[in-house]
Legacy VTK file of the C-alpha trace (Angstrom):
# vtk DataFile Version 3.0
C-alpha trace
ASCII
DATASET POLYDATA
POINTS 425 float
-44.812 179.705 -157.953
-44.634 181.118 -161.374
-43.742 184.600 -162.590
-46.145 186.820 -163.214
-44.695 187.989 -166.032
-44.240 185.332 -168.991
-41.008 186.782 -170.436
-37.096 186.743 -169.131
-36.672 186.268 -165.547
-39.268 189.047 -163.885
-37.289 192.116 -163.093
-36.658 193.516 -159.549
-40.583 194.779 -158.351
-42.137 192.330 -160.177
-43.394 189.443 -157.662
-44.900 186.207 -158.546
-47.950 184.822 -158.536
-49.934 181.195 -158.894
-52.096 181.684 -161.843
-55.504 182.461 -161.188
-57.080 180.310 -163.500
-56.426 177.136 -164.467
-57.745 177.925 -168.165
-54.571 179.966 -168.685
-52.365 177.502 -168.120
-52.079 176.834 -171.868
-50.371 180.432 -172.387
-47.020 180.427 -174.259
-43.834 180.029 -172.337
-42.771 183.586 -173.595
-44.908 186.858 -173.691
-42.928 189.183 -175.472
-43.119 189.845 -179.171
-41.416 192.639 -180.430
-38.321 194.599 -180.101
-38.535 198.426 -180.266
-35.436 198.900 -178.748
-33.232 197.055 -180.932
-32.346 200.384 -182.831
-31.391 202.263 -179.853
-33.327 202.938 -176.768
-36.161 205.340 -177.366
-36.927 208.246 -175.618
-40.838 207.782 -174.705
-42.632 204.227 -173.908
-46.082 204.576 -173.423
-48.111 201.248 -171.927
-51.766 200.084 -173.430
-52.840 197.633 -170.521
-55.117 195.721 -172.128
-58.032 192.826 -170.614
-60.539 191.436 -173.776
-59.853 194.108 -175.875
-59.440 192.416 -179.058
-62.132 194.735 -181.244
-60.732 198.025 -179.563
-57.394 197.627 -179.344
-55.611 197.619 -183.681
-57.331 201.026 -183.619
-56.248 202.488 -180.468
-52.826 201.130 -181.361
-52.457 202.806 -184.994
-54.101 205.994 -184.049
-51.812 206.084 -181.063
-48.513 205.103 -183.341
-49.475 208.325 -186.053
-49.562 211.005 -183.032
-46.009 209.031 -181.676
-44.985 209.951 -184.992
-45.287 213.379 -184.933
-43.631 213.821 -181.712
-40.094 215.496 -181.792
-38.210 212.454 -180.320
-38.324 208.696 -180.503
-41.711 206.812 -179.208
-42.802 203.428 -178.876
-45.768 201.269 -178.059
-46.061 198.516 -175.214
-49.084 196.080 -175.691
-49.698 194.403 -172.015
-52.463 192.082 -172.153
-53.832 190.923 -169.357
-54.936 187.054 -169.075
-57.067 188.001 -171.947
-59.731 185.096 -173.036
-60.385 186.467 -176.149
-57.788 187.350 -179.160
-56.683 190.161 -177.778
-53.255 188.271 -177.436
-53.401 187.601 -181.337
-54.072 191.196 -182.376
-50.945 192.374 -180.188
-48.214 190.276 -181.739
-49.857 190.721 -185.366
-49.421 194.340 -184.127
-46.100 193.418 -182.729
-44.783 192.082 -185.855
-46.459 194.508 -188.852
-45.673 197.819 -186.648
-42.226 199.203 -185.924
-41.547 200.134 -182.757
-44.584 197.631 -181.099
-44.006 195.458 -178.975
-46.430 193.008 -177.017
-46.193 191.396 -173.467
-48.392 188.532 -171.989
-48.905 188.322 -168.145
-51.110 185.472 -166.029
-52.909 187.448 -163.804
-54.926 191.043 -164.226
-54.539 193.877 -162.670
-53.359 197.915 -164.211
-50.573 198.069 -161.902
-49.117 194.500 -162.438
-49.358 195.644 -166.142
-48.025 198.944 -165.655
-44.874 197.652 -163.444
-43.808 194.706 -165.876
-44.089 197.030 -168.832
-42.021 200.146 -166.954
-39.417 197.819 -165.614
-38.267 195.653 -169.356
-38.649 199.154 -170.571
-35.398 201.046 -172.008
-36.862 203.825 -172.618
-36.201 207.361 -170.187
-39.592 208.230 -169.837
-42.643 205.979 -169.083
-46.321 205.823 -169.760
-49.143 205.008 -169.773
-53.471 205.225 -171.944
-56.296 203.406 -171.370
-56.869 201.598 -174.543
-60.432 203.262 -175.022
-58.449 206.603 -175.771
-60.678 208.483 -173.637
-58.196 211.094 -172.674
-57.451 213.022 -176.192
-54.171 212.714 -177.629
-53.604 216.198 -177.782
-52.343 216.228 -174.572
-49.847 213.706 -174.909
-46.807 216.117 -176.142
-47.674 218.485 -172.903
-47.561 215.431 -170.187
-44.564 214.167 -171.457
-42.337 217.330 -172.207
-41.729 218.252 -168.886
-40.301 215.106 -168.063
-38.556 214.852 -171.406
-36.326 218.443 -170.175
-36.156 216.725 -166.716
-38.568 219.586 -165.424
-40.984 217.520 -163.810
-40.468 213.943 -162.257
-44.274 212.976 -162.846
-46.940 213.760 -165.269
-50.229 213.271 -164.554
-53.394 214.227 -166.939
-56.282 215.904 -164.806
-60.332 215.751 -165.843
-60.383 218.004 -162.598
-57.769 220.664 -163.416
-58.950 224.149 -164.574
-59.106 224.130 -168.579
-60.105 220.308 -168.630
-63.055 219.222 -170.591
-65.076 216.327 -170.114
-68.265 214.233 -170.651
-69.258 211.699 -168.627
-72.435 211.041 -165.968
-73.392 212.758 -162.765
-72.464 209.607 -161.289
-69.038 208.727 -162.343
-68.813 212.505 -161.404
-69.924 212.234 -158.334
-67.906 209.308 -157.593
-64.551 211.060 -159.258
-64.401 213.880 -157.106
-65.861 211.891 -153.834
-62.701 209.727 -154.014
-59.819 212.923 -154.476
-61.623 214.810 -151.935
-60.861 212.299 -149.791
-57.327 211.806 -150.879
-57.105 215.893 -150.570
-58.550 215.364 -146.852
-57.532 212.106 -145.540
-53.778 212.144 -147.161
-52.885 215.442 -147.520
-52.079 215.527 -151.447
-51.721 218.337 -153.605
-52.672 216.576 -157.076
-56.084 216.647 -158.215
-56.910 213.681 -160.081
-55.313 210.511 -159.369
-57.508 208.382 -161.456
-57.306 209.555 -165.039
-55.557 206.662 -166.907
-52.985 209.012 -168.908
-49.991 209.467 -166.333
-46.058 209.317 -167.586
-43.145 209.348 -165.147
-39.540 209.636 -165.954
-38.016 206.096 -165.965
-35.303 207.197 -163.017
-37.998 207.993 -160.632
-40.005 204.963 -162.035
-37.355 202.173 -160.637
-36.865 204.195 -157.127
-40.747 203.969 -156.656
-42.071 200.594 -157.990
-40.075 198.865 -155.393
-42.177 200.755 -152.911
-45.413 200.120 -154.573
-47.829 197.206 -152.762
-50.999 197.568 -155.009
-51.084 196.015 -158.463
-54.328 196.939 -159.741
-56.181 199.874 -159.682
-54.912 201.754 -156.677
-51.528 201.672 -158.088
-51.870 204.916 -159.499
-52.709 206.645 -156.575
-50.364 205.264 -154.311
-47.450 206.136 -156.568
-48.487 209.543 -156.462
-48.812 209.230 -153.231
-45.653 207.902 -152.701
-44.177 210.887 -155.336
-45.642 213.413 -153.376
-43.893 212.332 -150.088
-40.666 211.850 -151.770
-41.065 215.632 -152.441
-40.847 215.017 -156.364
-42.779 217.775 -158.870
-45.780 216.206 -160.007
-46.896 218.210 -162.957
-51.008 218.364 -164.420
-52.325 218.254 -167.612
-55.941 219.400 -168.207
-57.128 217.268 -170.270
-60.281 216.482 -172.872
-61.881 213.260 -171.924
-64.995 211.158 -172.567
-66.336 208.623 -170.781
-66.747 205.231 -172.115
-70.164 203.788 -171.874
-68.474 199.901 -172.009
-66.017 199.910 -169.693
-65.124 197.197 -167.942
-64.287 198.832 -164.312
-66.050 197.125 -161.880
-67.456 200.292 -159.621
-68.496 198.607 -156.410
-65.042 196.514 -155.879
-62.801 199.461 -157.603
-64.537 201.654 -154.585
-63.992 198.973 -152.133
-60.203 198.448 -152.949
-59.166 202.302 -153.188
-60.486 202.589 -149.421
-58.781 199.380 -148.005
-55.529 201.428 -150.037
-56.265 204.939 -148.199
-56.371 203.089 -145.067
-53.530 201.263 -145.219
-51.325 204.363 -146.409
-53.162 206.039 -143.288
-52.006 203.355 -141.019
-48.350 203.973 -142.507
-47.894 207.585 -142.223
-48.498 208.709 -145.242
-50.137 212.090 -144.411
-47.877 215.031 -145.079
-46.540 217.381 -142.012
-47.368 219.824 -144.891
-47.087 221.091 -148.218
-43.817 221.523 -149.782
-42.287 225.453 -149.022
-44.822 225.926 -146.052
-44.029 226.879 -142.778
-43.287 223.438 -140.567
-46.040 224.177 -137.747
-45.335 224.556 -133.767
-45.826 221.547 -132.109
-45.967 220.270 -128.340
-43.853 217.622 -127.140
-46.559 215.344 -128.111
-46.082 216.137 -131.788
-49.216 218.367 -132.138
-50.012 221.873 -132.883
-52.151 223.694 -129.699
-54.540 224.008 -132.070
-58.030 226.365 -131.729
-59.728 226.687 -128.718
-63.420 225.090 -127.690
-65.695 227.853 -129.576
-63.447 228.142 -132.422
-63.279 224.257 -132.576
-67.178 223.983 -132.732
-67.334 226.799 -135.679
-64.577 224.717 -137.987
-66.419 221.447 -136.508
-69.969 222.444 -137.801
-68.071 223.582 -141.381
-66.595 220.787 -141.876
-69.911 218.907 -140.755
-71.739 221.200 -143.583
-69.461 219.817 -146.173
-69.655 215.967 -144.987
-73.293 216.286 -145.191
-73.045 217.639 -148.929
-70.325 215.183 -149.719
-72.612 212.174 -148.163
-75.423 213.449 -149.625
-74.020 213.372 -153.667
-72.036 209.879 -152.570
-75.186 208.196 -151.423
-77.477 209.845 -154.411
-74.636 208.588 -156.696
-74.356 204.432 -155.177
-77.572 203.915 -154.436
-78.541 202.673 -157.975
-75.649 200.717 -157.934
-75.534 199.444 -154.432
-78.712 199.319 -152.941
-79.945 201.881 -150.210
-77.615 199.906 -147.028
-74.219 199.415 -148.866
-74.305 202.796 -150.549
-74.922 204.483 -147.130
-72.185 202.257 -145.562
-70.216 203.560 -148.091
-71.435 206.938 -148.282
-70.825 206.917 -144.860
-67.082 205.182 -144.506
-65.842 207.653 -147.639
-67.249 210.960 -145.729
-65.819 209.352 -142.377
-62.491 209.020 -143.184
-62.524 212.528 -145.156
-64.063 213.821 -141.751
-61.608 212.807 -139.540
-58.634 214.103 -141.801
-60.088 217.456 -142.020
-61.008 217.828 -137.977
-57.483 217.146 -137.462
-55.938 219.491 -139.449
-59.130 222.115 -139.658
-60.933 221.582 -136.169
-57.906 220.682 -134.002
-54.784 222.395 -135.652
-53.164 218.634 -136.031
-50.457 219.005 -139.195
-48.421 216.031 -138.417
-49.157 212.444 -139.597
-48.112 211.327 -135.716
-51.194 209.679 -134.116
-53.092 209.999 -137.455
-54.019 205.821 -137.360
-55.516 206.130 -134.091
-57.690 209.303 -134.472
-58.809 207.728 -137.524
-59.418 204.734 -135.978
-61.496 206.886 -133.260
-63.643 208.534 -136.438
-63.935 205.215 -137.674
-65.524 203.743 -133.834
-68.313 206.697 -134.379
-68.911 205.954 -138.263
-69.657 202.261 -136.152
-72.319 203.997 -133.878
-73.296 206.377 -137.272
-73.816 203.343 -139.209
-76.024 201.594 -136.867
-77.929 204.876 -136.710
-79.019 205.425 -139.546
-79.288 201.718 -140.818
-81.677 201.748 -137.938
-83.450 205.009 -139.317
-83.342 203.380 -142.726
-85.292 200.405 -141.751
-87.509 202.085 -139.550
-88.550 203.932 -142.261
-88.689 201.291 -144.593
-91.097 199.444 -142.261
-93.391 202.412 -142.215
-93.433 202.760 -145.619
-92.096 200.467 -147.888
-92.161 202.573 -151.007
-90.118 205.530 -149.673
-88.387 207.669 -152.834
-84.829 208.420 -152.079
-85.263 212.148 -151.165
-86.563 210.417 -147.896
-84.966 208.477 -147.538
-81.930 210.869 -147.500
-83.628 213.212 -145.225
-84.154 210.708 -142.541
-80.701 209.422 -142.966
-78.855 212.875 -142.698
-81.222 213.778 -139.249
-80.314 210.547 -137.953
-76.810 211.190 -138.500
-76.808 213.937 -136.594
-76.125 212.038 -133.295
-73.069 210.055 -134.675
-71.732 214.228 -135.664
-72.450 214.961 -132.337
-70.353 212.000 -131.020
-67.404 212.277 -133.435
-66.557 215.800 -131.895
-66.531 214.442 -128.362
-64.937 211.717 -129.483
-62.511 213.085 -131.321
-62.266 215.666 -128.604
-61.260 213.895 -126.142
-58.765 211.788 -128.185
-56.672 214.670 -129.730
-56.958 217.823 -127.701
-55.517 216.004 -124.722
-52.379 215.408 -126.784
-52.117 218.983 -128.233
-52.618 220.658 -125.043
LINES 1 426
425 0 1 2 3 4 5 6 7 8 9 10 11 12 13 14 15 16 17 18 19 20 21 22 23 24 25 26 27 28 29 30 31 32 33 34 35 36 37 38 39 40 41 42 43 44 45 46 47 48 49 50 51 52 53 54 55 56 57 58 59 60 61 62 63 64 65 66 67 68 69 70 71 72 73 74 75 76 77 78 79 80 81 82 83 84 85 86 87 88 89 90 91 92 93 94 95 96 97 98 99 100 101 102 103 104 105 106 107 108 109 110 111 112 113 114 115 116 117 118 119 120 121 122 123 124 125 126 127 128 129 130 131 132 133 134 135 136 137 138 139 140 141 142 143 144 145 146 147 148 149 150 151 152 153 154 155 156 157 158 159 160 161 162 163 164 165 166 167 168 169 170 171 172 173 174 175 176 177 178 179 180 181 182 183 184 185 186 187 188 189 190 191 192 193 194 195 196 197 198 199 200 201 202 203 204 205 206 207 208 209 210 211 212 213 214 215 216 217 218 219 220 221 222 223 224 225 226 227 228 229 230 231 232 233 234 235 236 237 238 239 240 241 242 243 244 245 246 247 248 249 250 251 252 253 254 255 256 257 258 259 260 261 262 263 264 265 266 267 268 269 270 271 272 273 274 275 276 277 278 279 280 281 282 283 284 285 286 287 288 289 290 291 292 293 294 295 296 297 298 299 300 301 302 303 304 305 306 307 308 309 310 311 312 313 314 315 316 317 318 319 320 321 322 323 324 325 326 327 328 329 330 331 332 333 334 335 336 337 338 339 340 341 342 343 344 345 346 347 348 349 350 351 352 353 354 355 356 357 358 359 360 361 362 363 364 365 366 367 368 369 370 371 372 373 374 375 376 377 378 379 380 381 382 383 384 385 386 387 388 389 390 391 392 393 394 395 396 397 398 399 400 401 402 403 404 405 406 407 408 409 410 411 412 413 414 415 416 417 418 419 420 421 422 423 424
């Protein structure tokens, strides 16, 4: 096995990895160039994870180190590059070396959260952080994420494209796709942040070694399941609006970034980590079963057929938004899977009075059984319709798929139903 990190022996957190590519093998026995701490430990360290960035990355660096320098405390600068095949690598420790307060380190395999937790834990510095190296969030909000945590008000900073005041510019679909995925954190886990996916987040260093032990993911769910994680630990999470611009050449892979945040909501599902409830609410009634009594059978099919009504929007923008990337079958599978899990969360706590996290796996897994019957629906519908007319536009195609789902909304009420009113009565 080798470290993951090519510097001193990885810190505690950091796992190891086999390289995953033999073309690396060649990289230098140390990745760390630099030493901003050798004149005291600074107050702010803010991470640049970095993957082929070599024409982008000098000028994020130096426009980054003038707004550090106008900051009322000390600041510094960690370069992570990760596995890069170009000379990105090069440009960090020339970086490293001309800069004060730079420093640069080298790690085998990618990933944002690998790079995030073998910058935050060599780091001496009492608050942590982190940019995307395309500077798409504006700077300007740097001194208001990090003060908070600076006067120990806050425990995590987070910027938000979604909180009111934020400005931003970027396509319907990334849009779509944005606020598809913290719906269904706001649904499926409960969380009270509103944007978990902005890549400008800062945490005080503290809080940053109790959590990154905790953390499983090291790529891009890692933000979310920190916060996640944060949120449950009952720490203040404070939001930043923020200005931010899309970058027409990133290098996010859409389809597998969408794939990997749902395996990550499941498997924080499948361990609990749904809130009982907000922090300073109420903690509801329950039975001896652990749920609330919940609404009765009319009641049950008014919140069902809201929460069906905003599904059916949700699907509908989802699916508009990956079918030119996916094809008409995987974006309704997804479409579908994305809206399901949001579905069940919300019957739970909407439909069925359910506030605790007990039981949440298997009613999910239950919501999950009719997305099954759902998807064979309206993959049947789809190519049934398909075979009648090859050249369908995608208006019809979305018609015929949100009649046909009709029966699998029908189904996930009884089925749901019958699986969680049982327990609450």
């Amino acid at each position: 096995m080798t470290s993951d990190l090519l510097a001193t022996p990885r810190p505690p957190g950091v796992r190891s990895h086999v390289p995953s590519d033999p073309h690396l093998d060649d990289l230098p026995a140390r990745g760390v160039v630099g030493d901003p701490a050798a004149s005291g430990a600074p107050v702010l360290d803010i991470v640049i994870p970095v993957y082929d960035e070599e024409r982008d990355l000098e000028p994020c660096v130096r426009t980054l180190a003038a707004r550090l320098a106008t900051l009322p405390f000390t600041a510094t600068i960690t370069v992570v590059d990760n596995a890069s095949r170009d000379r990105t690598w090069d440009v960090a420790v020339r970086l490293a070396a001309e800069l004060s307060g730079v420093r640069a380190l080298r790690l085998r395999d990618k990933g944002r959260g690998r790079a995030l937790r073998a910058a935050w834990s060599t780091s001496p510095a009492q608050v942590l952080a982190y940019t995307d190296v395309d500077l798409s969030t504006d700077l300007a909000a740097l001194l208001p994420l990090v003060a908070p945590l600076v006067s120990r008000h806050s425990d995590v900073a987070i910027g938000s494209r979604l909180a009111h005041g934020a400005r931003i510019v970027r396509g319907p679909r990334r849009e779509a796709l944005s606020r598809g995925y913290n719906l269904l954190l706001r649904t499926a886990l409960q969380v009270g942040f509103s944007d978990a996916q902005c890549g400008f987040k800062a945490v005080r260093a503290d809080v940053a070694r109790a959590l990154l032990p905790q953390v499983r993911d090291e790529e891009w769910f890692f933000d979310t399941e920190l916060l996640v994680l944060a949120e449950r630990s009952g720490l203040r999470i404070h939001e930043v609006p923020v200005d931010w611009h899309d970058d027409p050449d990133s290098r996010v892979d859409i389809g597998s970034t969408v794939l990997a945040d749902l395996r990550g909501v499941w498997r924080l599902l499948g361990s609990g980590a749904g809130r009982a409830g907000r922090r300073g609410e109420p903690v509801p009634r329950v039975t001896a079963a652990g749920r609330d009594p919940g609404p009765q059978l009319v009641q049950q099919l008014f919140r069902f057929a809201g929460v069906g009504v905003a599904s059916t929007a949700a699907y509908a923008v989802l699916y508009l938004a990956l079918r030119p990337l996916a094809g008409a079958f995987l974006a309704n599978a997804l479409a579908l899977l994305l809206t399901a899990l949001a579905n069940t969360a919300a019957n739970r706590r909407l439909t069925f009075g359910v506030r605790d996290a007990a039981g949440a796996a298997g009613d999910h897994v239950v919501g999950l059984l009719a997305f099954g019957v759902g998807l064979l629906v309206t993959s049947g519908a789809l190519g049934f319709l398909h075979a009648l007319d090859p050249g369908a536009g995608r208006v019809t195609e979305l018609a015929v798929l949100v009649v046909a789902s009709g029966f699998a909304t029908v189904l996930r009420f009884v089925a749901l139903r019958l699986r969680i009113a049982p327990a609450a009565a």
